[in-house]
N, C-alpha and C positions, 0 to 999 in steps of 0.2 A: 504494500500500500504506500501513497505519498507520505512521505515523511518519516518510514519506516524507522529506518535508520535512529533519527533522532531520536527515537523513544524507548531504544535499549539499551539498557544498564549490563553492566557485568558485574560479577560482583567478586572482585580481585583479591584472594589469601596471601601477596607476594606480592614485591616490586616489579617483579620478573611480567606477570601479568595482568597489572596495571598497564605497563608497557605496551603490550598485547594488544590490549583492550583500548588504548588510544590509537596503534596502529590501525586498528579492526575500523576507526569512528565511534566506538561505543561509552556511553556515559558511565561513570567511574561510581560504584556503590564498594564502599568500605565497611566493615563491621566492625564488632569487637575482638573480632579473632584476626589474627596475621600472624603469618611466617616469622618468628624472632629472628633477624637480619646482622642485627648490630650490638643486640645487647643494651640499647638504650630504653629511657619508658615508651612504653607503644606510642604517645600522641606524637613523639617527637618521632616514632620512625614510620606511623602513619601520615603526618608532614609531609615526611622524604617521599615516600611515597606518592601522594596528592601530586608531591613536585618533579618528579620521577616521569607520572603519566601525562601531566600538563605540556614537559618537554618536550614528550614523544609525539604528543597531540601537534604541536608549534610543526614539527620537523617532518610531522604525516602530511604537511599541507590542507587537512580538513578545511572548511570554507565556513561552519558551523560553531558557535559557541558551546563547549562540552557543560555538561554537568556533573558533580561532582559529591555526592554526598558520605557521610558517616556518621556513625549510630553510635548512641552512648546510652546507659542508663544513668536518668538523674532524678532522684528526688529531695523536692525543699520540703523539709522538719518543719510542718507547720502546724501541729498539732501533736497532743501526747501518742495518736495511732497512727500516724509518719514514723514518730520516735522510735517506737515499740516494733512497728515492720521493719526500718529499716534507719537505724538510730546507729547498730553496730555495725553500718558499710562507712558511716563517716571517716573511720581510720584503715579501711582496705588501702590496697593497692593494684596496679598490676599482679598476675599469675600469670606463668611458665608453665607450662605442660607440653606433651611430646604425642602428635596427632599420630605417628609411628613411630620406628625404630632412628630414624633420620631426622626426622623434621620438629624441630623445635619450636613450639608454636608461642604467644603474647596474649593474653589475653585480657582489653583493656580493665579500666578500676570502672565500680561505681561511684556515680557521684551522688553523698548524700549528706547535708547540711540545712541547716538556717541558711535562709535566703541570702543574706548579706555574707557570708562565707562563701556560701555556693558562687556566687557572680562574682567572688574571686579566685575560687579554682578553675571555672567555666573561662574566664580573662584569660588563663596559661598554657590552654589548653591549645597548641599550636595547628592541630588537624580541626580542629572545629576553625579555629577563625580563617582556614581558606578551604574548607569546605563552602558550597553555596546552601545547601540542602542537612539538615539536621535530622535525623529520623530516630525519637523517643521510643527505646525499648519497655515496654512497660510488662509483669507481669499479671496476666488475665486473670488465671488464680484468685485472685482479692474481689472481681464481679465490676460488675459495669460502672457504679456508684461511684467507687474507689479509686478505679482507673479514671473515671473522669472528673475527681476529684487532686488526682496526677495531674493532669493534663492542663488541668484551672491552675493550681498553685505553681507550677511552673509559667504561665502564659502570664498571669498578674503581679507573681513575685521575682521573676529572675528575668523572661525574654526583655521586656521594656529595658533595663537596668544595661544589656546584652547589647543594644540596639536592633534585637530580632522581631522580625515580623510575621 
């Protein structure tokens, strides 16, 4: 169909094809998991990455402006039932794990804070701020109420703060 092209994502575990994936024309979806590369925290080598496929996009000659997204989970502590779900991710970090015998995988932190903390981890986070596209993992589990009680406490207490829209 017209347009095709433009409106598929790949959804890249590696620098390698990201790369791929901008050669291909294809729009760039990251997750929370990647190939650990460098050893450094994921956001900074989901970055490299972002920056990695953007190049390859530049030097594929495409004629289109790519898209770009990555996924995070984040919840602001805005009530004692935030707390209590997810009170103890505020001092998580990245995890390491090994997807096979070879391959060392990242996989990012959550983020969970009071608002005004939050929209200072969310500032550092180098794959969010050249991402265009932000895609909230949220667990379903907790029921429709909850989740879009996520979805509210982020959109009034952090995006505005974010300059996100």
């Amino acid at each position: 169909s017209e347009g095709l092209r433009r409106r598929i994502w790949w959804g890249a575990g590696s620098n390698a094809t990201a790369r791929w994936a901008a050669e291909q024309g294809m729009n760039l979806q990251s997750s929370t998991l990647k190939d650990d590369e460098t050893g450094e925290p994921f956001h900074v080598q989901q970055a490299q990455q972002i920056r990695i496929y953007q190049e390859a996009w530049k030097q594929a000659g495409h004629t289109h402006t790519p898209r770009v997204s990555v996924s995070r989970s984040i919840f602001a502590l805005t009530n004692q039932q935030d707390k209590a779900y997810f009170g103890g991710m505020s001092q998580g970090g990245d995890q390491i794990g090994y997807l096979d015998e070879k391959t060392r995988a990242i996989f990012g932190r959550s983020y969970a804070a009071e608002p005004d903390k939050l929209i200072e981890q969310l500032k550092a986070d180098e794959a969010i701020a050249l991402a265009d596209t932000l895609l909230l993992t949220i667990p379903n589990q907790l029921g429709v109420d909850y989740c879009v009680h996520v979805m509210d406490s982020i959109l009034k207490h952090v995006a505005p703060a974010l300059g996100w829209r």
